[in-house]
C-alpha positions as CSV (number, residue, x, y, z in Angstrom):
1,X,28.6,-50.8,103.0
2,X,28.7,-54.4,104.2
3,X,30.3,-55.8,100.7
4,X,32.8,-52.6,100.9
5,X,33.5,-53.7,104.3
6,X,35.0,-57.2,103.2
7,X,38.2,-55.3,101.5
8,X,39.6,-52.8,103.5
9,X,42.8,-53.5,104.7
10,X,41.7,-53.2,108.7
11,X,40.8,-49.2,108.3
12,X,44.7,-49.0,107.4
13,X,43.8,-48.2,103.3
14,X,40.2,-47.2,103.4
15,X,40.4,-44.5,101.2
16,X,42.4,-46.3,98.2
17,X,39.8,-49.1,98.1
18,X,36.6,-47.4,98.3
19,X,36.0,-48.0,94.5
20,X,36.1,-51.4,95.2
21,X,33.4,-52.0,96.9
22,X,31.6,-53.6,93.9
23,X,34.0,-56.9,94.2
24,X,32.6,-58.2,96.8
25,X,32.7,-61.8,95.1
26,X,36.5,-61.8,94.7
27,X,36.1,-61.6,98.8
28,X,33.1,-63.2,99.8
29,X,33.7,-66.3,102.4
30,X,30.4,-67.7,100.0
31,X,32.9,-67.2,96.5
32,X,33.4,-69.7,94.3
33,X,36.7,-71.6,94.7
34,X,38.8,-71.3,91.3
35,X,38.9,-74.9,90.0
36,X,41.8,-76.3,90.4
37,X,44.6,-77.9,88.2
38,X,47.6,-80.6,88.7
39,X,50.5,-80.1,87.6
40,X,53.1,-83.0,85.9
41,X,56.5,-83.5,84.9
42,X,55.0,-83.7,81.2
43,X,52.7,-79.8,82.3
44,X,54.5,-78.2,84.9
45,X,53.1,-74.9,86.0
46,X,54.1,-71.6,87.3
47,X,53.3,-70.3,91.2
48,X,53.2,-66.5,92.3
49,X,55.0,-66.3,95.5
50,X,54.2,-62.6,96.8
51,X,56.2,-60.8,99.6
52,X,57.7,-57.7,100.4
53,X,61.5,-58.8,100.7
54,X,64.1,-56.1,100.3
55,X,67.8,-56.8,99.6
56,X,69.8,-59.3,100.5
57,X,66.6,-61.6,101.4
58,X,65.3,-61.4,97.5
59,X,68.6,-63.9,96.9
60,X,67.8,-66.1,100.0
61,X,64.2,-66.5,98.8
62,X,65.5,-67.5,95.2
63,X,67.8,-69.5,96.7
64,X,65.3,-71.3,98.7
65,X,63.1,-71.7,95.2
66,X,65.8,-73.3,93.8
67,X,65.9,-75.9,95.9
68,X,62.3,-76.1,96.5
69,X,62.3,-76.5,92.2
70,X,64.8,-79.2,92.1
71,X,62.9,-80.9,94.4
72,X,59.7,-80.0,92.7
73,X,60.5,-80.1,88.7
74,X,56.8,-79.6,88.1
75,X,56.3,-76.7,90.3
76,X,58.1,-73.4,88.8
77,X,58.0,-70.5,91.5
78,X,57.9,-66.8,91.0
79,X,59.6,-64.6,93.6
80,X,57.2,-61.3,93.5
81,X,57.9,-58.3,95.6
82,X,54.6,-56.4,95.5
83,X,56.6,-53.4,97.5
84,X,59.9,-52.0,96.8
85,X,60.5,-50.5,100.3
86,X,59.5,-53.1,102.8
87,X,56.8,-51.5,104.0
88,X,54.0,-54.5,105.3
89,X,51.0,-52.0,105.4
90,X,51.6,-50.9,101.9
91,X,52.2,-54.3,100.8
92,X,49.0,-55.2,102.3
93,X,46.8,-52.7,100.2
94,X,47.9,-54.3,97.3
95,X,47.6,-57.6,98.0
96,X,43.9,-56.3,99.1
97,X,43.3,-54.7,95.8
98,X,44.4,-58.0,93.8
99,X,41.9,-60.0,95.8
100,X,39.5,-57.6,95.4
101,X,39.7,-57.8,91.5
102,X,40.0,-61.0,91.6
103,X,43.5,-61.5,90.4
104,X,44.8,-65.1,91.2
105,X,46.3,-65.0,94.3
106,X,48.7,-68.4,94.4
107,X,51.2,-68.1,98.3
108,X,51.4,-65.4,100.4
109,X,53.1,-63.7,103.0
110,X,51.6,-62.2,106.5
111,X,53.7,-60.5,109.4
112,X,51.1,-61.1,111.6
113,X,48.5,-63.9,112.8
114,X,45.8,-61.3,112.7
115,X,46.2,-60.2,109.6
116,X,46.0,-63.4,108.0
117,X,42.7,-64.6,110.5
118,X,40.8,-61.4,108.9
119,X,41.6,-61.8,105.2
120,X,40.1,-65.7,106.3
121,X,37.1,-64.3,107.1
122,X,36.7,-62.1,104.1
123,X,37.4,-65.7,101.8
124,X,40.3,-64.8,100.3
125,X,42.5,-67.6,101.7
126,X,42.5,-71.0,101.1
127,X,41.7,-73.4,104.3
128,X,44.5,-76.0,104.1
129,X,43.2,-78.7,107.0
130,X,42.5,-81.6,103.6
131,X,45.7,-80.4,102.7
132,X,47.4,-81.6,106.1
133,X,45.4,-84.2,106.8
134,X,46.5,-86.0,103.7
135,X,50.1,-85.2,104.9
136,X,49.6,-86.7,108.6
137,X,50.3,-82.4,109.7
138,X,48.8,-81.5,112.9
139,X,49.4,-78.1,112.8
140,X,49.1,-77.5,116.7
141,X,51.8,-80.0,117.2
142,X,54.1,-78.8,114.6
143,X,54.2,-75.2,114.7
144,X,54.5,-72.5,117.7
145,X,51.6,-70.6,116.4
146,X,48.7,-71.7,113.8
147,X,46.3,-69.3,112.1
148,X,42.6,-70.2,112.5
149,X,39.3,-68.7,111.4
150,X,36.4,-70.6,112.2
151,X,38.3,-73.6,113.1
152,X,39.9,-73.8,109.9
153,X,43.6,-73.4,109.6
154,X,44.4,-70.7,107.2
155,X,48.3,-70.5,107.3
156,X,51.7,-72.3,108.4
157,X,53.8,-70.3,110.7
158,X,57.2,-69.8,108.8
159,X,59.3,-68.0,111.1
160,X,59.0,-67.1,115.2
161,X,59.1,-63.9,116.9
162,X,59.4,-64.3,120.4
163,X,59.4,-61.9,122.8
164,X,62.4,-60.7,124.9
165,X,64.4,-59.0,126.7
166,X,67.7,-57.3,125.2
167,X,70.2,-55.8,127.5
168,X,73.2,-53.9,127.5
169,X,75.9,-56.5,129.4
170,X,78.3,-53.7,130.6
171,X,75.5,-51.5,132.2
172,X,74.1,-54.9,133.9
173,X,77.4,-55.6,135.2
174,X,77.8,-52.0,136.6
175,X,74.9,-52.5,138.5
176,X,75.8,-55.8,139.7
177,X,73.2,-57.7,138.6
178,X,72.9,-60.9,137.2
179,X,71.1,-62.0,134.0
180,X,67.3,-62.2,134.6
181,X,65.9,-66.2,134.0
182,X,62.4,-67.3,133.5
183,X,59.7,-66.0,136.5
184,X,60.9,-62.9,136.5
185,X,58.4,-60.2,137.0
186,X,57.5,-56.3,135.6
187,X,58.6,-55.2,139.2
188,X,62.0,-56.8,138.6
189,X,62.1,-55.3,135.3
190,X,61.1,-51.9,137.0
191,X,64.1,-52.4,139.8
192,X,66.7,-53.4,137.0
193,X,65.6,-50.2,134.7
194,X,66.4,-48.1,138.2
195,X,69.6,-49.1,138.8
196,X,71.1,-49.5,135.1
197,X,69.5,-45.8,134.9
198,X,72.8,-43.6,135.3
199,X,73.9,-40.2,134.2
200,X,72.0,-36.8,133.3
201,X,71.4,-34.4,130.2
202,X,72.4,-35.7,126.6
203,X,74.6,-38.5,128.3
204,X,72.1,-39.8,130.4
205,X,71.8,-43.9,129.8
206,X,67.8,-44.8,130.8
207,X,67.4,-48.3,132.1
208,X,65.1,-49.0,129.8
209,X,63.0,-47.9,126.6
210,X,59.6,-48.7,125.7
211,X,58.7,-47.9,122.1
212,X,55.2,-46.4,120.7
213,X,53.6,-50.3,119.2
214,X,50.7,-51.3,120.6
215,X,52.4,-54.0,122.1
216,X,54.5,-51.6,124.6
217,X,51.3,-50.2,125.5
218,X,50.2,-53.3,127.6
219,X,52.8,-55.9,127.5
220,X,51.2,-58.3,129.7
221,X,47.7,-58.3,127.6
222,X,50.1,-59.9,124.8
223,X,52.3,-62.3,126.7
224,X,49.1,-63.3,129.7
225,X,46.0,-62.7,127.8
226,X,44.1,-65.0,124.7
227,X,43.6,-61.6,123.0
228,X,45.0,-58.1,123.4
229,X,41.8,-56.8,122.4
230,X,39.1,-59.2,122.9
231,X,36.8,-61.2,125.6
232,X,35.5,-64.8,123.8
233,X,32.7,-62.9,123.9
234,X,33.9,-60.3,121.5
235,X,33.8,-57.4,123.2
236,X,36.3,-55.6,124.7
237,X,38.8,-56.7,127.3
238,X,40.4,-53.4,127.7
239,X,38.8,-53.6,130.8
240,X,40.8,-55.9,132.9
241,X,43.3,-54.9,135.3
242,X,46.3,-55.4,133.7
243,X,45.5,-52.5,131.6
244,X,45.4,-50.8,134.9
245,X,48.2,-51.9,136.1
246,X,50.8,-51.6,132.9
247,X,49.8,-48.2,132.5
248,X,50.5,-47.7,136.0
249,X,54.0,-48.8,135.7
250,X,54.9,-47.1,132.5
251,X,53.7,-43.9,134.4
252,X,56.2,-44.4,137.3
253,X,59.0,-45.3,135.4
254,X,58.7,-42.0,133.5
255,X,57.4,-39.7,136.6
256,X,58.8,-41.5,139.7
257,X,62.0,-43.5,138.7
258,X,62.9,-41.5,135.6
259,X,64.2,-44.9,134.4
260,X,62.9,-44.6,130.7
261,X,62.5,-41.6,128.3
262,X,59.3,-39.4,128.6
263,X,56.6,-40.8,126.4
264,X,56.2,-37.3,124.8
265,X,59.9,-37.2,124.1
266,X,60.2,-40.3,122.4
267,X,56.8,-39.0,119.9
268,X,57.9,-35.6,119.3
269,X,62.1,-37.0,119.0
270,X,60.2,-40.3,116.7
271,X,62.7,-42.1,118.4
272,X,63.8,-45.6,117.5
273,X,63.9,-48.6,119.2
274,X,67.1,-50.2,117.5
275,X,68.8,-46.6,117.9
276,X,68.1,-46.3,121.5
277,X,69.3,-49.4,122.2
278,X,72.5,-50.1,120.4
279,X,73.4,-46.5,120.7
280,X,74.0,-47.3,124.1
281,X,70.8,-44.8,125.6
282,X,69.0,-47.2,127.0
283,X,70.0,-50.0,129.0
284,X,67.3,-52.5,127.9
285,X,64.4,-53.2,126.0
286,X,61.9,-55.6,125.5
287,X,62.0,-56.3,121.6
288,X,61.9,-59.8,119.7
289,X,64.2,-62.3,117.9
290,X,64.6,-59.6,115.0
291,X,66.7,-57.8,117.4
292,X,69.4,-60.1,116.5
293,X,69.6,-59.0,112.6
294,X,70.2,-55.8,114.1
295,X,72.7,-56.3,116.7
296,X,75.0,-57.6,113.7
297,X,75.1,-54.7,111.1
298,X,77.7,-53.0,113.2
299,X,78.0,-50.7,110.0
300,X,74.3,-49.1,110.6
301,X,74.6,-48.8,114.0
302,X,78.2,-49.0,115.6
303,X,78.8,-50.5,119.0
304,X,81.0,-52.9,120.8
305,X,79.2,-54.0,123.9
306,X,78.0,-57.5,124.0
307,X,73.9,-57.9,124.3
308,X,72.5,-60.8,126.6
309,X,69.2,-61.9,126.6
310,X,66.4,-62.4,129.1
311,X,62.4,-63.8,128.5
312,X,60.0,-61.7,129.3
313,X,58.7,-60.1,132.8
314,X,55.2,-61.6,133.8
315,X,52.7,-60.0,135.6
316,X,53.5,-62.1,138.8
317,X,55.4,-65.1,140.3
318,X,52.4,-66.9,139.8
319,X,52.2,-66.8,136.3
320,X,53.2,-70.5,134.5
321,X,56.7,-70.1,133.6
322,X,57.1,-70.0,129.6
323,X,54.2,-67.9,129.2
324,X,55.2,-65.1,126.1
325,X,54.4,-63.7,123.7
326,X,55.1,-65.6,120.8
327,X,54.3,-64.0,117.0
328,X,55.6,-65.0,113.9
329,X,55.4,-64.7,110.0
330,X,53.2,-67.0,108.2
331,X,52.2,-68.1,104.5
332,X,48.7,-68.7,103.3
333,X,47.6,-70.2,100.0
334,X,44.9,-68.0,97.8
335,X,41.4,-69.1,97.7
336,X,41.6,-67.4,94.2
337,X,44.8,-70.0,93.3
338,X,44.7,-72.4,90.4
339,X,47.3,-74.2,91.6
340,X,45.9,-74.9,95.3
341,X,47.8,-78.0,95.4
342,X,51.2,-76.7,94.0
343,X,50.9,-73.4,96.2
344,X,50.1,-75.8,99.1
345,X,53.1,-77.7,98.7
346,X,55.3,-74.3,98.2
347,X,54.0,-73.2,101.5
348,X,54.6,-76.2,103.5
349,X,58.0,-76.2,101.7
350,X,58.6,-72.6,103.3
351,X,58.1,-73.7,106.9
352,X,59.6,-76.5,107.0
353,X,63.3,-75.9,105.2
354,X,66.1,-75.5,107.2
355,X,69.0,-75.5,104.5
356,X,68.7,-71.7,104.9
357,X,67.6,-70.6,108.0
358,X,66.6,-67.1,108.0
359,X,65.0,-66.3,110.8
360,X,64.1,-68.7,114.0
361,X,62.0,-71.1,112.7
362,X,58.5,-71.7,112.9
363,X,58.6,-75.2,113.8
364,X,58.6,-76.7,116.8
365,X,60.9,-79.4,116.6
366,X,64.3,-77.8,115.2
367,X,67.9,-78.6,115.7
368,X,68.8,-75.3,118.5
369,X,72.4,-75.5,117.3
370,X,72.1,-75.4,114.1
371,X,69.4,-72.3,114.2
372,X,72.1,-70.4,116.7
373,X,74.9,-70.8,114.5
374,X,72.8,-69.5,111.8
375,X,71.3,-66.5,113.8
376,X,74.4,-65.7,115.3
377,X,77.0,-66.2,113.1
378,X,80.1,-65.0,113.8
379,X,78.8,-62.1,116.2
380,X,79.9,-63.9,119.4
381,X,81.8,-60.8,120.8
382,X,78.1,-58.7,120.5
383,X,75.7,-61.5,121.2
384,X,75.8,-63.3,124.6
385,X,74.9,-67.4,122.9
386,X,74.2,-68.8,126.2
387,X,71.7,-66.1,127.2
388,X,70.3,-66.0,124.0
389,X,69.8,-70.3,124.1
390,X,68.3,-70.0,127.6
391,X,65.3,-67.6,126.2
392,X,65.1,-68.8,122.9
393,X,64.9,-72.3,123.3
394,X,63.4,-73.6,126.5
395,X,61.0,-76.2,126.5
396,X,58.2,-74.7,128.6
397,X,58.3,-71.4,126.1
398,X,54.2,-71.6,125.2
399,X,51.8,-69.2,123.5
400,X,48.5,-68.2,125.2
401,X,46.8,-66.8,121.9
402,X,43.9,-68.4,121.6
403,X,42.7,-68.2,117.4
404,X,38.8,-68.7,118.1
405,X,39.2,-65.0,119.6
406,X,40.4,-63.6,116.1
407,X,38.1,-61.4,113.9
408,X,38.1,-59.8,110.7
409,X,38.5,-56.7,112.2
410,X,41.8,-57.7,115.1
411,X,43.7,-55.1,113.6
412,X,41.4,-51.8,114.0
413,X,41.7,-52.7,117.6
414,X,45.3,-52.5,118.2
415,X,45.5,-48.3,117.8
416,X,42.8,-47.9,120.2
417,X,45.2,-49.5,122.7
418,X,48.2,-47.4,121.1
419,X,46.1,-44.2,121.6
420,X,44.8,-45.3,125.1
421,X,48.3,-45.0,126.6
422,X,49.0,-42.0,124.9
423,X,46.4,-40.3,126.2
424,X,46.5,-41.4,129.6
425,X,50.2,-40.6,129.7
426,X,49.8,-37.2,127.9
427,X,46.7,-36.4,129.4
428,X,47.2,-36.9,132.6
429,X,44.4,-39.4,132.5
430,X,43.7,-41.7,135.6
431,X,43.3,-45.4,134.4
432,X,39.9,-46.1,134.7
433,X,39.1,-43.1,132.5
434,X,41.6,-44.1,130.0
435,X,40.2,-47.9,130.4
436,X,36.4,-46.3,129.7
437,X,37.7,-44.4,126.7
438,X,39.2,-47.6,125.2
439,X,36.1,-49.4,125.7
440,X,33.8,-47.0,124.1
441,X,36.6,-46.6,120.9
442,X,36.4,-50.0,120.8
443,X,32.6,-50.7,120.8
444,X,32.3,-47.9,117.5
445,X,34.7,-50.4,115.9
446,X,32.8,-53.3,116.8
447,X,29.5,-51.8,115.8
448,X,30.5,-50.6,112.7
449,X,31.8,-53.8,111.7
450,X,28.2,-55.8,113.1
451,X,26.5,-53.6,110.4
């Protein structure tokens, strides 16, 4: 059970891998590192760069290859799209089944810090600290967020999600109310939601929209707390009274204000986040920087109001100010690589490029005017720059995720707090038996995993 244990993709693909359970060396954090080799001008070699890109963003990889090659004439890169619809989960269970046969596994891409912290733990990444440290890289220093398992650092962050507030600039003028700046707090965002909340029936525009990820559920636990999910301890923190208190708020906005859309509403309607929005049926919504992608393809969803942006709510005034959440996409180098070096450099190559900036930068250190122009483009009638600048860039912006917290199981945890806030707002539930119910789900997970 143990050595089956070490390649499911986080409960998400059990079924697909339980043959594969007799692999466990392809996955084991004891497995023999593939010897290496070193490529030259006279022997260059080939490098597997895996992703799930769709569209335009297979040409803007192989763009940035091609630089990356003339740079690199030793190091050839293949762009490899594992999936063909986009879909991270599904790219996932094949990545898992490659490690688990031990197919060469050279750079890849994660969507999410966790994701890359468990498959550390399972051995089939590379730890890239000698790698750095020969470079003069401190990773902290250089990146938002860095991927750690055991104090090792097991990716490079190569783009930033951070979260915020997008909102509708004509129904915040109607209300007469002024862009919200750093400090503000869930009770402002509750007061806002109330007065941008106007109409009734099929026209009705809510003030806001919360959608069904785990990190609606609790916003706070992701933006206040080292872990959503986890004490250092590792046991559950589902307990603590923000959990309480989020839940609390969602409740009234749906029951008391009637400031955002029913939760059962938006399950049975599986309505969108990006349609809510832009369709002008909700007034705001916390989301992150990928909003922006979205606010642009006025041909997908057709609008003419300009977006501003605000950071997001804290719990109270006497929260540090810059506190978010801040997430990212990172790249990781295979344990199972024979090119460690060479996929290394790739990697590092990734995060730190800015000739095509696709997304906002993992980096730290970054020109901001050159990475507006690029995100914004020539969208400056339906995205508010200043706004967007203010939240985007301010230097007290910090991430309170602590990596020692991270487990190879982080990602079995987040549904029990998806289905906690389902049940306690379809169920009527009071908070501390929805709190109790988390705790126990949690504990099975834990167990199981301890086994």
């Amino acid at each position: 059970m143990k050595a089956l244990k070490m390649i499911l993709v986080s409960g998400l693909a059990v079924s697909m891998l339980a043959g594969c359970g007799k692999q466990q060396a392809a996955t084991s954090p004891n497995a023999t590192a593939t010897p290496t080799a070193t490529a030259t001008a006279a022997n260059p070699v080939t490098i597997k760069y895996y992703n799930w890109a769709t569209g335009p963003s297979i040409e803007q990889i192989n763009q940035i290859i091609g630089n990356f090659e003339k740079k690199n004439p030793n190091i050839h890169v293949e762009n490899v799209q594992l999936v063909n619809n986009g879909n991270t989960l599904d790219f996932y269970k094949k990545l898992d089944l490659m490690a688990a046969s031990g197919e060469s596994i050279d750079v890849t891409d994660f969507s999410n810090v966790d994701f890359v912290t468990e498959r550390a733990a399972r051995g089939v990444l590379e730890p890239l600290d000698e790698y750095l440290k020969k470079d003069n890289i401190n990773a902290d220093n250089t990146y938002f967020m860095t991927p750690k398992y055991d104090g090792k650092v097991y990716g490079l962050e190569n783009s930033s999600q951070l979260w915020l507030v997008a909102i509708n600039k004509d129904a915040l003028d109607a209300a007469k109310l002024p862009v919200p700046t750093w400090g503000w707090t869930w009770d402002d965002f509750r007061e806002y939601a109330k007065k941008m909340t106007k109409g009734s029936g099929d026209t009705k525009q809510y003030g806001a929209f919360f959608h069904t990820w785990g990190e609606y559920a609790n916003m706070t636990a992701y933006t206040e707390l080292p872990n959503p999910y986890l004490k250092k301890d590792q046991t559950p923190v589902f307990g603590d009274e923000s959990f309480k208190n989020f839940f609390n708020l969602r409740r009234a906005m749906e029951k008391d204000d009637q400031s955002v859309k029913l939760y059962s509403d938006i399950i049975g309607g599986k309505l969108r986040y990006d349609s809510e929005f832009l369709g002008g049926k909700a007034a705001m919504i916390p989301t992150a920087n990928f909003v922006l992608n979205l606010i642009k393809d006025k041909t997908k969803f057709p609008h003419t109001f300009k977006t501003v942006f605000a950071p997001m709510p804290v719990s109270s005034k006497n929260v540090e100010v810059g506190t978010s959440n801040l997430g990212g996409g990172f790249v990781s180098v295979g344990k199972s690589s024979k090119y460690k070096k060479e996929s290394y450099e790739f990697a590092k190559y990734l995060t730190q490029q800015l000739d095509l900036i696709r997304d906002l930068p993992g980096l730290k250190d970054v020109d901001k005017d050159k990475v507006l122009k690029a995100l914004v483009g020539d969208k400056t009638d339906l995205i508010d720059v200043n706004s967007l600048s203010a939240t985007l860039f301010d230097k007290r912006i910090k991430s309170v995720y602590d990596p020692s917290y991270s487990t190879s199981y982080s990602s079995q945890l987040k549904p029990v707090l998806e289905n906690g806030l389902s049940k306690f707002l379809l169920d009527n539930l009071t908070p501390e038996v929805a709190q109790k119910q988390m705790i126990d789900d949690a504990n099975k997970i834990i167990q199981q995993n301890k086994k």
